[in-house]
C-alpha positions as CSV (number, residue, x, y, z in Angstrom):
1,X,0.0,0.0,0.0
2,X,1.7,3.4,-1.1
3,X,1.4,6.1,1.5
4,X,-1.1,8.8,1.4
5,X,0.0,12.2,-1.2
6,X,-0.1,14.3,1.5
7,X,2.6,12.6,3.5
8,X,4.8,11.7,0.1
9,X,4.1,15.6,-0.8
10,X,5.3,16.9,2.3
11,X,8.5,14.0,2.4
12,X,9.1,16.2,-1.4
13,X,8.9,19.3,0.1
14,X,11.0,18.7,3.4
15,X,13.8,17.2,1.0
16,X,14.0,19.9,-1.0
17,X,13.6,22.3,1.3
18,X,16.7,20.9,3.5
19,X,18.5,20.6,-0.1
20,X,18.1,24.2,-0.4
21,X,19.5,25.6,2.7
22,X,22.4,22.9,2.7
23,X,23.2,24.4,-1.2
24,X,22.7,27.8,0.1
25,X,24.9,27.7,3.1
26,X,27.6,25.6,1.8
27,X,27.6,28.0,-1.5
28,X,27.8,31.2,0.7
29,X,30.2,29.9,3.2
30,X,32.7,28.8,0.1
31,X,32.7,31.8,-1.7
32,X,32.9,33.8,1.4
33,X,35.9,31.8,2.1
34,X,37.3,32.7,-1.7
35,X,37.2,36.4,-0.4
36,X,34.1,37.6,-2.1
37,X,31.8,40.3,-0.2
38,X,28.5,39.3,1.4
39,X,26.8,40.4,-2.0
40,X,28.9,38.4,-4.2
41,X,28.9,35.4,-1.6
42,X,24.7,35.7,-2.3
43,X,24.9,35.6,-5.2
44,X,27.0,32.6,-5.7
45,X,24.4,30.5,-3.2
46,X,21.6,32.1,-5.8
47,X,23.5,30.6,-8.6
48,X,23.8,27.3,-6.8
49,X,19.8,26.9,-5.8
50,X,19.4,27.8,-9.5
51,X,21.2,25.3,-10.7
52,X,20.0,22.6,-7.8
53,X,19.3,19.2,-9.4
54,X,15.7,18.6,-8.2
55,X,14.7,15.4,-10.4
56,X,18.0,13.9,-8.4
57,X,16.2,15.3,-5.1
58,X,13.4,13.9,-6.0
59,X,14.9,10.4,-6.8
60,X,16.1,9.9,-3.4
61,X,12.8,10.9,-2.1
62,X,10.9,8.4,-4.2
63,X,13.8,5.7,-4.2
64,X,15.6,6.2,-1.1
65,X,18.9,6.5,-3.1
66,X,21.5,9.6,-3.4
67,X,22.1,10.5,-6.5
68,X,23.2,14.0,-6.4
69,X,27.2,13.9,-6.9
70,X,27.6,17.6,-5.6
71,X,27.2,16.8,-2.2
């Protein structure tokens, strides 16, 4: 019996949510790191939720498996 698509559609949006801030934080913290001001350091954590692989988030959700490589 498959669960309910509430639950599995809140399981999604934790997943991706969680995806987000890790992608965010890691992306600022790096370019911080490389010396770039709090703007530029934004925007690189912009650029990485942009480019956020959500059909491999999503995978992982629906198969229990990682596949993201960019962890």
């Amino acid at each position: 019996m498959s669960e309910p698509a509430s639950s599995h559609d809140q399981r999604i949006a934790e997943a991706i949510r969680a995806a987000c801030i890790k992608t965010a934080q890691q992306s600022y913290e790096h370019a911080a790191a490389d010396g770039l001001c709090d703007e530029g350091a934004w925007e690189v954590a912009i650029d990485a939720l942009r480019s956020l692989d959500v059909a491999a988030i999503l995978h992982e959700v629906n198969t229990g498996k990682d596949m993201r490589v960019n962890e």
